[in-house]
Biopython code that builds the backbone (N, CA, C, O; Angstrom):
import numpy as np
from Bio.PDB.StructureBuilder import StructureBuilder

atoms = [
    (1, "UNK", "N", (-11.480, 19.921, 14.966)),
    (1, "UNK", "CA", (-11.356, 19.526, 13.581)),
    (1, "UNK", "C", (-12.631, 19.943, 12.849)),
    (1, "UNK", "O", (-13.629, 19.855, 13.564)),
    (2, "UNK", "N", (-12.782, 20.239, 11.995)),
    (2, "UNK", "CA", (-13.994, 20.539, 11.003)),
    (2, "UNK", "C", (-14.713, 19.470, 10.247)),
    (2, "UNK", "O", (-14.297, 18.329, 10.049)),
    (3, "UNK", "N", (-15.951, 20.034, 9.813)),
    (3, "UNK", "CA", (-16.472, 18.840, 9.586)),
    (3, "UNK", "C", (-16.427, 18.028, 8.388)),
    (3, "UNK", "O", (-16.255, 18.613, 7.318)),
    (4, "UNK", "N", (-16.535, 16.969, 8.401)),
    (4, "UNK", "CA", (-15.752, 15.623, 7.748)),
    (4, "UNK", "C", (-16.901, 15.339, 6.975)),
    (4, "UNK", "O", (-17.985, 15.298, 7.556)),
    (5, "UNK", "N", (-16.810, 15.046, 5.205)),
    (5, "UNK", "CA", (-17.758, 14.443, 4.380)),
    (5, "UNK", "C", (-17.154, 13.201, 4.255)),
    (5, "UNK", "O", (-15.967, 12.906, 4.393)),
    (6, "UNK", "N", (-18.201, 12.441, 3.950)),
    (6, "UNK", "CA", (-17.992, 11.103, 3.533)),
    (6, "UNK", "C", (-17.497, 11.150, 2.073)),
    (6, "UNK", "O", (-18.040, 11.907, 1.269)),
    (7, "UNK", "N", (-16.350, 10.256, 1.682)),
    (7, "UNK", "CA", (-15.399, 10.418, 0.317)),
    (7, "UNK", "C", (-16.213, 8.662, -0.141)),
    (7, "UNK", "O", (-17.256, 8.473, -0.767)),
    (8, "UNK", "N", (-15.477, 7.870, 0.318)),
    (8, "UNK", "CA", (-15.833, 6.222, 0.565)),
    (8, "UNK", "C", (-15.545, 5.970, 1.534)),
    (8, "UNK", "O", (-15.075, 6.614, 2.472)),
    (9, "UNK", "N", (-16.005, 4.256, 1.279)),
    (9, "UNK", "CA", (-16.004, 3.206, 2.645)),
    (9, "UNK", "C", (-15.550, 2.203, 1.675)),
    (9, "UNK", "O", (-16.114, 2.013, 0.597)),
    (10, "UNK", "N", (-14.169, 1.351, 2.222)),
    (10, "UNK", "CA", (-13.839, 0.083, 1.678)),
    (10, "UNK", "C", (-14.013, -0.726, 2.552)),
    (10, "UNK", "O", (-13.497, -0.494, 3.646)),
    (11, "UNK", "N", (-14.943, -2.170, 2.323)),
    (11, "UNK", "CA", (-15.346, -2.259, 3.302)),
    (11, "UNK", "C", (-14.002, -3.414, 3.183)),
    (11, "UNK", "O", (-13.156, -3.223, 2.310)),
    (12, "UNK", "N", (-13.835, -5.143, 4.547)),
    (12, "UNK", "CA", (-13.011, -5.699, 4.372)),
    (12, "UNK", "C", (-11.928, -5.258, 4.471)),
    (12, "UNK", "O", (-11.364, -5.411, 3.388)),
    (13, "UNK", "N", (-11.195, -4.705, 5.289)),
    (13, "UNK", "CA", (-9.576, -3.932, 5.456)),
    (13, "UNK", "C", (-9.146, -4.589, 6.818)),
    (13, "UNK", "O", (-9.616, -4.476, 7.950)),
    (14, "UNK", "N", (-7.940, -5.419, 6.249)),
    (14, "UNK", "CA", (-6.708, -6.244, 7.947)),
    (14, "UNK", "C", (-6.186, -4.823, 8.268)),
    (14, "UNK", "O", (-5.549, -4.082, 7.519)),
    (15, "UNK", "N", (-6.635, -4.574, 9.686)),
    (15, "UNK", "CA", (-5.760, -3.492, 10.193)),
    (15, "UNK", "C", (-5.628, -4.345, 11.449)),
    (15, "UNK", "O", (-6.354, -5.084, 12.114)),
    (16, "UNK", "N", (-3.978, -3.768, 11.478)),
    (16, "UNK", "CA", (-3.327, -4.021, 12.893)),
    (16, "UNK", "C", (-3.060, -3.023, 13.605)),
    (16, "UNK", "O", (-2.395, -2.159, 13.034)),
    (17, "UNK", "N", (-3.345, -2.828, 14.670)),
    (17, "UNK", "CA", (-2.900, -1.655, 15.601)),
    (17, "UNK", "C", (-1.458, -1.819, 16.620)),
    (17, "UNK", "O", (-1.664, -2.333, 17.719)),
    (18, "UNK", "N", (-0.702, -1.601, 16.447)),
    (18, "UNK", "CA", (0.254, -2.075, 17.479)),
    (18, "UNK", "C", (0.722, -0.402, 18.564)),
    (18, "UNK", "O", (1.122, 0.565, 17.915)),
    (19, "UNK", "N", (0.615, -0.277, 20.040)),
    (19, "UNK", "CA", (1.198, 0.713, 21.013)),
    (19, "UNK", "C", (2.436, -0.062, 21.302)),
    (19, "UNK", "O", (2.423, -1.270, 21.538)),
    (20, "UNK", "N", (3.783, 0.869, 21.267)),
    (20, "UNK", "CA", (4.702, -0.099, 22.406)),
    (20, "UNK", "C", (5.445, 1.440, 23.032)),
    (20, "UNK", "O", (5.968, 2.417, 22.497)),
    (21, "UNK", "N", (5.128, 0.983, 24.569)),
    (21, "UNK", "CA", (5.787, 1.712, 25.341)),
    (21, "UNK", "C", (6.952, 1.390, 26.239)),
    (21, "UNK", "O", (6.242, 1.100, 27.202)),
    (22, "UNK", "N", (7.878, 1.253, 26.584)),
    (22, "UNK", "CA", (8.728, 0.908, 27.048)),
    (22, "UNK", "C", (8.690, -0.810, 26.891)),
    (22, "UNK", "O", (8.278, -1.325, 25.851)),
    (23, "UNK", "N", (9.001, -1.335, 27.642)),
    (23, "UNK", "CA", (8.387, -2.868, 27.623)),
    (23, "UNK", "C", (7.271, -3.732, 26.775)),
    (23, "UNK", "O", (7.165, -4.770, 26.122)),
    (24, "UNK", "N", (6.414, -2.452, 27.287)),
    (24, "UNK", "CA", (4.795, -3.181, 27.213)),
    (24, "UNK", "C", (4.796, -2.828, 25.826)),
    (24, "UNK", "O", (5.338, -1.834, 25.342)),
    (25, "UNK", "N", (4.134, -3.736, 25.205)),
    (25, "UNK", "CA", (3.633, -3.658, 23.674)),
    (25, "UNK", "C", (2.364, -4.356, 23.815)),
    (25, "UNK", "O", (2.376, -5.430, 24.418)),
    (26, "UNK", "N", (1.053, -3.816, 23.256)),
    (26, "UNK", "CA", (-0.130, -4.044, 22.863)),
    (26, "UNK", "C", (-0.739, -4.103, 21.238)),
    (26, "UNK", "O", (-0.507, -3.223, 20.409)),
    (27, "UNK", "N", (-1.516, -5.262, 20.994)),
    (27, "UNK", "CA", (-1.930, -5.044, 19.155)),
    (27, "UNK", "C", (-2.998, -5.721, 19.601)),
    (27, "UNK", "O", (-3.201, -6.663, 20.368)),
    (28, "UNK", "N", (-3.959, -4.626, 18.572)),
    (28, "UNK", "CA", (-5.060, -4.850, 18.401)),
    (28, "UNK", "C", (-5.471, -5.323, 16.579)),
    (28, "UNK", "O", (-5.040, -4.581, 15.697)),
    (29, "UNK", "N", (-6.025, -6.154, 16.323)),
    (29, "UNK", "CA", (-6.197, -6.887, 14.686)),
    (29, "UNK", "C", (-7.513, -6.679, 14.953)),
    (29, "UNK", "O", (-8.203, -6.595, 15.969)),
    (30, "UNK", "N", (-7.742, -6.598, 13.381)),
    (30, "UNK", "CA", (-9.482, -6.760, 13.327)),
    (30, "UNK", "C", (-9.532, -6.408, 11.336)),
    (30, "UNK", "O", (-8.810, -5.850, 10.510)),
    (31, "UNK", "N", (-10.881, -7.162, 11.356)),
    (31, "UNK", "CA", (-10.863, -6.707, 9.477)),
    (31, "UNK", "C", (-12.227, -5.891, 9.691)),
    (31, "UNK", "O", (-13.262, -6.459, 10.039)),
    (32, "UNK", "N", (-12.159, -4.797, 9.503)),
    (32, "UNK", "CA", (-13.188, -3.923, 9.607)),
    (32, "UNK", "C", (-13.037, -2.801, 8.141)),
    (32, "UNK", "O", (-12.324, -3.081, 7.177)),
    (33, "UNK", "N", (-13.846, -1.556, 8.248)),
    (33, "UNK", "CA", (-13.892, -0.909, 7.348)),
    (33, "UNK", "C", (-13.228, 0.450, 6.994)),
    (33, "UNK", "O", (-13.981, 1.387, 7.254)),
    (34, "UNK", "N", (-12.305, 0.736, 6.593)),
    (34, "UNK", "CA", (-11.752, 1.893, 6.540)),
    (34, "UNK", "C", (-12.619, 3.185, 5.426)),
    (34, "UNK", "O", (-12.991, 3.015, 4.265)),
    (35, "UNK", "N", (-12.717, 4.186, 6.107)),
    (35, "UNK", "CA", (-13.585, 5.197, 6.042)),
    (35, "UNK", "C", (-12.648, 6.741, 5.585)),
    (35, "UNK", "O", (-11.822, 7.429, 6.184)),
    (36, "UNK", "N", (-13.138, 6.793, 4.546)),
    (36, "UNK", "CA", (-11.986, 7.862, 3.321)),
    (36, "UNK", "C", (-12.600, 9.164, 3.832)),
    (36, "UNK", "O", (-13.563, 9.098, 3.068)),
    (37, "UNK", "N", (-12.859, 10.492, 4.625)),
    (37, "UNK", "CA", (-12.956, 11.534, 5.039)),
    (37, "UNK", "C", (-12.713, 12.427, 4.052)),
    (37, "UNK", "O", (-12.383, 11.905, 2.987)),
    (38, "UNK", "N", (-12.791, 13.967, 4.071)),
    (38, "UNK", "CA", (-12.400, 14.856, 3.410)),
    (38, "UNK", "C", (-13.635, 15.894, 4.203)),
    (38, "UNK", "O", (-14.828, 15.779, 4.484)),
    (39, "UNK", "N", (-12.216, 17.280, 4.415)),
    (39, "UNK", "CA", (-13.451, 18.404, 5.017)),
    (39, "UNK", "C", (-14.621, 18.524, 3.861)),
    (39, "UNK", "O", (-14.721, 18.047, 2.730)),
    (40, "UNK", "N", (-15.677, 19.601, 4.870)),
    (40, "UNK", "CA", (-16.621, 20.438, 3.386)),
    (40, "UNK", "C", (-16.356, 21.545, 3.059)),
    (40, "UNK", "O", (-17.129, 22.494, 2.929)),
    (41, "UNK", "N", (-15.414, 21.513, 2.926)),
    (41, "UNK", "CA", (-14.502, 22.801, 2.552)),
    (41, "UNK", "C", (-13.103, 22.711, 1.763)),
    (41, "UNK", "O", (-12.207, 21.932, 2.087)),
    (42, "UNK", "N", (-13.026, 23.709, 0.569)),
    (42, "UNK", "CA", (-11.896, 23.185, -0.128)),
    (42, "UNK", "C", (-10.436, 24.065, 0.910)),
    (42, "UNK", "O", (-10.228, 25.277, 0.951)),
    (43, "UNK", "N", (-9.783, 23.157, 1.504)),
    (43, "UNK", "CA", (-8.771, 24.089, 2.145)),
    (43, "UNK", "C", (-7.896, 25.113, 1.555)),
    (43, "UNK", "O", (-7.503, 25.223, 0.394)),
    (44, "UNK", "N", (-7.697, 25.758, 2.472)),
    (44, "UNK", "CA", (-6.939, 27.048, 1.905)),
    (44, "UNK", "C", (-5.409, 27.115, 1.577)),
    (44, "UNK", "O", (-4.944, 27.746, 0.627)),
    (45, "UNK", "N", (-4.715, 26.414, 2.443)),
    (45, "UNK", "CA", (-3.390, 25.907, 2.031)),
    (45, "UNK", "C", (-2.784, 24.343, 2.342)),
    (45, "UNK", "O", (-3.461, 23.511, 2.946)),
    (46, "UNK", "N", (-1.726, 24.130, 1.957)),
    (46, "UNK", "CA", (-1.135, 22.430, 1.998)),
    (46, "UNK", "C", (-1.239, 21.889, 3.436)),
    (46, "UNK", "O", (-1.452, 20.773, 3.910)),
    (47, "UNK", "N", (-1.034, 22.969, 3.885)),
    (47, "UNK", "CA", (-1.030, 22.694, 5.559)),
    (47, "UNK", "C", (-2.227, 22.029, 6.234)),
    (47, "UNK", "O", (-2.059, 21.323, 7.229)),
    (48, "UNK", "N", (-3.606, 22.276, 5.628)),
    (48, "UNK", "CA", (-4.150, 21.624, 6.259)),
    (48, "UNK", "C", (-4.832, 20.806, 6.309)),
    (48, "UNK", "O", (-4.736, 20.154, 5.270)),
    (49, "UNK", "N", (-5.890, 20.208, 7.291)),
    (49, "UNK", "CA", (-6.057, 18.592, 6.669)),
    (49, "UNK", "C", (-6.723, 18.326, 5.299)),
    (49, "UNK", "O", (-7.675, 19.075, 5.079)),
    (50, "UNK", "N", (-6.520, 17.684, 4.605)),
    (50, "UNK", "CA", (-7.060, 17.371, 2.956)),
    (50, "UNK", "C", (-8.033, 16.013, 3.053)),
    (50, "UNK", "O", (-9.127, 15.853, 2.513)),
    (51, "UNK", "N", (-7.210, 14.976, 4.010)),
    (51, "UNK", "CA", (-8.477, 14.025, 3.852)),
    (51, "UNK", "C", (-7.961, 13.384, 5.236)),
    (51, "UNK", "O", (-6.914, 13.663, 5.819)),
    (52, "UNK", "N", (-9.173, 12.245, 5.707)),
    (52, "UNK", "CA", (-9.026, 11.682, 6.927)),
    (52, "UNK", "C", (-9.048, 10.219, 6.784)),
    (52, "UNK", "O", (-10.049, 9.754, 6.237)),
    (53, "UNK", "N", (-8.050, 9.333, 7.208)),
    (53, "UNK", "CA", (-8.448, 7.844, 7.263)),
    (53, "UNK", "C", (-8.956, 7.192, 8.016)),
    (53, "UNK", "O", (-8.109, 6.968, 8.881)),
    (54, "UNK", "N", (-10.089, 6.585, 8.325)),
    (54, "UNK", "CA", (-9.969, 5.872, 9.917)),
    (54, "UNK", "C", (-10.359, 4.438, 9.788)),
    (54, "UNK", "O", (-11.030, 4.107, 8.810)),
    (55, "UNK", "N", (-9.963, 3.446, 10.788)),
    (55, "UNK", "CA", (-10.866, 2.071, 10.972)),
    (55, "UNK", "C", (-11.134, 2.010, 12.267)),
    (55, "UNK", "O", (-10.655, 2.903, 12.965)),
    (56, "UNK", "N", (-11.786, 1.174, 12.777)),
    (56, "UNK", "CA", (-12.083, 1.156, 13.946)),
    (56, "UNK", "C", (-13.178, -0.409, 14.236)),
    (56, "UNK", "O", (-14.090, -0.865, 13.546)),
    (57, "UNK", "N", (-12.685, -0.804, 15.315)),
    (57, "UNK", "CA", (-13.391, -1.810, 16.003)),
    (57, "UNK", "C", (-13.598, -1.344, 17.234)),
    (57, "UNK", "O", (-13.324, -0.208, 17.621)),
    (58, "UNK", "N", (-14.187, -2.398, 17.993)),
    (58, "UNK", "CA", (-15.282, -2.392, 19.375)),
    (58, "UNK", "C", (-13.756, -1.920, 20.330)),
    (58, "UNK", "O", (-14.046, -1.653, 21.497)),
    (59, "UNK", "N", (-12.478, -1.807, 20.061)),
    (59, "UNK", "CA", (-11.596, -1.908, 21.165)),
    (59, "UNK", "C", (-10.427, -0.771, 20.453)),
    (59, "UNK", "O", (-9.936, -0.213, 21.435)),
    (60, "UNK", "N", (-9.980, -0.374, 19.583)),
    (60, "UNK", "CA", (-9.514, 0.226, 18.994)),
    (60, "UNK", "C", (-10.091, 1.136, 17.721)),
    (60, "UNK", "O", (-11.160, 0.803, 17.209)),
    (61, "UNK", "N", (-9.441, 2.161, 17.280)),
    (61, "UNK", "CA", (-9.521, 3.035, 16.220)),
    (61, "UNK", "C", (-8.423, 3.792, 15.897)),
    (61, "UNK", "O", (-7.927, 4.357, 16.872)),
    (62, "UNK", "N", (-7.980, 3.951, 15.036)),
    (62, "UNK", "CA", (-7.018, 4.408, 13.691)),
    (62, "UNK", "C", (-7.187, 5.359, 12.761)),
    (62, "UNK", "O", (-7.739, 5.213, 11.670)),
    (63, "UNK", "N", (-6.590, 6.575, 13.309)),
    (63, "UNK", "CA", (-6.948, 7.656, 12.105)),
    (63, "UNK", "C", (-5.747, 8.296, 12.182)),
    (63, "UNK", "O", (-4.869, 8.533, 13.011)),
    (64, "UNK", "N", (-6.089, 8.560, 10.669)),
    (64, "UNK", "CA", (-4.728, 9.030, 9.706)),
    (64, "UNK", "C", (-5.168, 10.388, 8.793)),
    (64, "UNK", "O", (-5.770, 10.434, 7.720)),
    (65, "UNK", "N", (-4.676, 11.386, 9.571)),
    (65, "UNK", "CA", (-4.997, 12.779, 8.956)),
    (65, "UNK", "C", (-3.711, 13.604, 8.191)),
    (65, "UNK", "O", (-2.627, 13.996, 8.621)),
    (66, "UNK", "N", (-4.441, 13.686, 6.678)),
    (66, "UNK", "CA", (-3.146, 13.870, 5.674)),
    (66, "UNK", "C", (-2.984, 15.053, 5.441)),
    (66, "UNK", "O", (-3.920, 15.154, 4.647)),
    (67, "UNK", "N", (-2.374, 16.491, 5.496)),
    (67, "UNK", "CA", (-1.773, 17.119, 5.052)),
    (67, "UNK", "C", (-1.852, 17.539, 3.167)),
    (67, "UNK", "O", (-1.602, 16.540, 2.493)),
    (68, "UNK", "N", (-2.135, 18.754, 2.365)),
    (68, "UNK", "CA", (-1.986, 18.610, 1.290)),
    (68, "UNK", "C", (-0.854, 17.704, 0.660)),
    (68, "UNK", "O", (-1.187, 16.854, -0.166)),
    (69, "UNK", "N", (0.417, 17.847, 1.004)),
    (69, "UNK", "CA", (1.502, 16.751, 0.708)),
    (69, "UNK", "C", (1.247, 15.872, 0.931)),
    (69, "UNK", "O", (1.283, 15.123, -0.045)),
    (70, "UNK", "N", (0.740, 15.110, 2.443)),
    (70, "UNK", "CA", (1.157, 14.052, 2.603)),
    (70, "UNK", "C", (0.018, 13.227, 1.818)),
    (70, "UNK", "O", (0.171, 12.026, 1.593)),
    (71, "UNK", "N", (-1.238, 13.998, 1.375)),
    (71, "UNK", "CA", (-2.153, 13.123, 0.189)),
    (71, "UNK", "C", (-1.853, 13.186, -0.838)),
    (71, "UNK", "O", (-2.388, 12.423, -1.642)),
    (72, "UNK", "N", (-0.535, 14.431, -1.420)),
    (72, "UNK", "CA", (-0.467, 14.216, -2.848)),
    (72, "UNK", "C", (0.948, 12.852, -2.720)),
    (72, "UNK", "O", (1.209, 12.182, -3.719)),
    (73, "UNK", "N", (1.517, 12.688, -1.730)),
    (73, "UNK", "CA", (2.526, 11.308, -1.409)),
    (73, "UNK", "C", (1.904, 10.470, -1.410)),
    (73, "UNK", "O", (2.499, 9.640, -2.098)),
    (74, "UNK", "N", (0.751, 9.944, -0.976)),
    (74, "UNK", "CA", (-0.469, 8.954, -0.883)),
    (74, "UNK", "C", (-0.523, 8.294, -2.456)),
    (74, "UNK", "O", (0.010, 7.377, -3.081)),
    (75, "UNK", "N", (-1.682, 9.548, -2.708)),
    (75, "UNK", "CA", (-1.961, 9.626, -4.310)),
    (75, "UNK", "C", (-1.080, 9.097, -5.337)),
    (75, "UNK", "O", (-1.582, 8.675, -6.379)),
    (76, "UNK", "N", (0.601, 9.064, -5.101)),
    (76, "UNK", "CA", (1.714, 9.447, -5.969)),
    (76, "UNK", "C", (1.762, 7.531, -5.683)),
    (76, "UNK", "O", (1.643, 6.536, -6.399)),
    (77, "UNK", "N", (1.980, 7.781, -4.368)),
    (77, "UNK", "CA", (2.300, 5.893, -3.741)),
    (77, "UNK", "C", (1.909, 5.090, -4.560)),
    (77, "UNK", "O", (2.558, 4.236, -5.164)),
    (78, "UNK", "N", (0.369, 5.442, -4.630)),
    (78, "UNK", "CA", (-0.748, 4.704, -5.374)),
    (78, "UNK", "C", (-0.976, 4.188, -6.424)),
    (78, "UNK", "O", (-1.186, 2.997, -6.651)),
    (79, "UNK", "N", (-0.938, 5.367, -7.380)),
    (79, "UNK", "CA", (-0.495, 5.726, -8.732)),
    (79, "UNK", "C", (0.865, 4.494, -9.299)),
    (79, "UNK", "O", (0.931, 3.789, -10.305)),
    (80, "UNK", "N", (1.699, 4.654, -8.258)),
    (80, "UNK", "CA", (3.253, 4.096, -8.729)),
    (80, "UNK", "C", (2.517, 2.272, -8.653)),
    (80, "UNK", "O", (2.354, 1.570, -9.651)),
    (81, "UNK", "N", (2.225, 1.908, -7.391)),
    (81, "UNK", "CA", (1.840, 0.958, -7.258)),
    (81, "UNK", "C", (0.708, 0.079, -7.810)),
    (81, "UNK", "O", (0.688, -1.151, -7.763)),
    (82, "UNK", "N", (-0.154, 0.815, -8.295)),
    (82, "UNK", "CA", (-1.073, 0.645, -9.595)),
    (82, "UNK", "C", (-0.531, 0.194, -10.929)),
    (82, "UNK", "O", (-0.702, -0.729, -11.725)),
    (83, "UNK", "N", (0.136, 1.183, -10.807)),
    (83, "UNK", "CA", (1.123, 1.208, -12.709)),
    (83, "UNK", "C", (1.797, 0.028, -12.840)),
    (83, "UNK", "O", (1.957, -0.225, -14.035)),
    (84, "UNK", "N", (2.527, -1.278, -11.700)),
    (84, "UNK", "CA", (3.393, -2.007, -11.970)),
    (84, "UNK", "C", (4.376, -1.438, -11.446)),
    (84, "UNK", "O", (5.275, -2.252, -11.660)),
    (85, "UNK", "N", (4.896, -0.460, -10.819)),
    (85, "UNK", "CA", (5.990, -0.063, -10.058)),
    (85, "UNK", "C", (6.529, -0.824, -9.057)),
    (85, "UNK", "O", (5.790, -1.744, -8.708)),
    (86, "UNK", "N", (7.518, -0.748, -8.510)),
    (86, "UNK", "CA", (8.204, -1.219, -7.121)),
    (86, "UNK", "C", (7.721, -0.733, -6.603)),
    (86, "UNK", "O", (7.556, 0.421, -7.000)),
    (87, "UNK", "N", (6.829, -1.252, -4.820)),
    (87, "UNK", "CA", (6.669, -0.820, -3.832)),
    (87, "UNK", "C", (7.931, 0.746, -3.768)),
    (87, "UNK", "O", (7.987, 1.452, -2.761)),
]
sb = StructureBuilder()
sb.init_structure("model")
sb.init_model(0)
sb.init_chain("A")
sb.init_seg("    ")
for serial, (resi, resn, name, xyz) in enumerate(atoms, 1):
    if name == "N":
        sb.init_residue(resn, " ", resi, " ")
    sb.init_atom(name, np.array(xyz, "f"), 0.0, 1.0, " ", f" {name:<3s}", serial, name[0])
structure = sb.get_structure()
């Protein structure tokens, strides 16, 4: 992966982690800080990564790598949900 600038940090974020594999299901909770990424580089097409999400505690971590679309779907989410929109 290339290298990652710091965008923000919100700090205070409930993340739940849940694995389930056959049977077994594992979740990990924690309120920690989610950390807004973006390469140093303006990418060249939609395809590739645009920005990075992550949280992470002492036992788990969570990252969410968006796609030009899937941040302008983000962005759009946001936007709607800001405005007074329906989820």
């Amino acid at each position: 992966m290339p290298p990652l600038a710091d965008v923000t940090t919100i700090d205070d974020v409930a993340v739940t982690a849940r694995i389930q594999e056959g049977k077994l299901e594992m979740e990990s909770q924690a309120d920690t800080k989610l950390h807004i990424k973006a390469p140093d580089y303006t990418p060249l097409s939609t395809s590739e990564p645009h920005a990075t999400l992550f949280a992470s505690d002492e036992d788990t971590r969570v990252e969410l790598t968006l796609d030009g679309e899937g941040l302008d779907a983000l962005v759009d989410a946001i936007s709607h949900i800001r405005d007074g929109g329906d989820a």
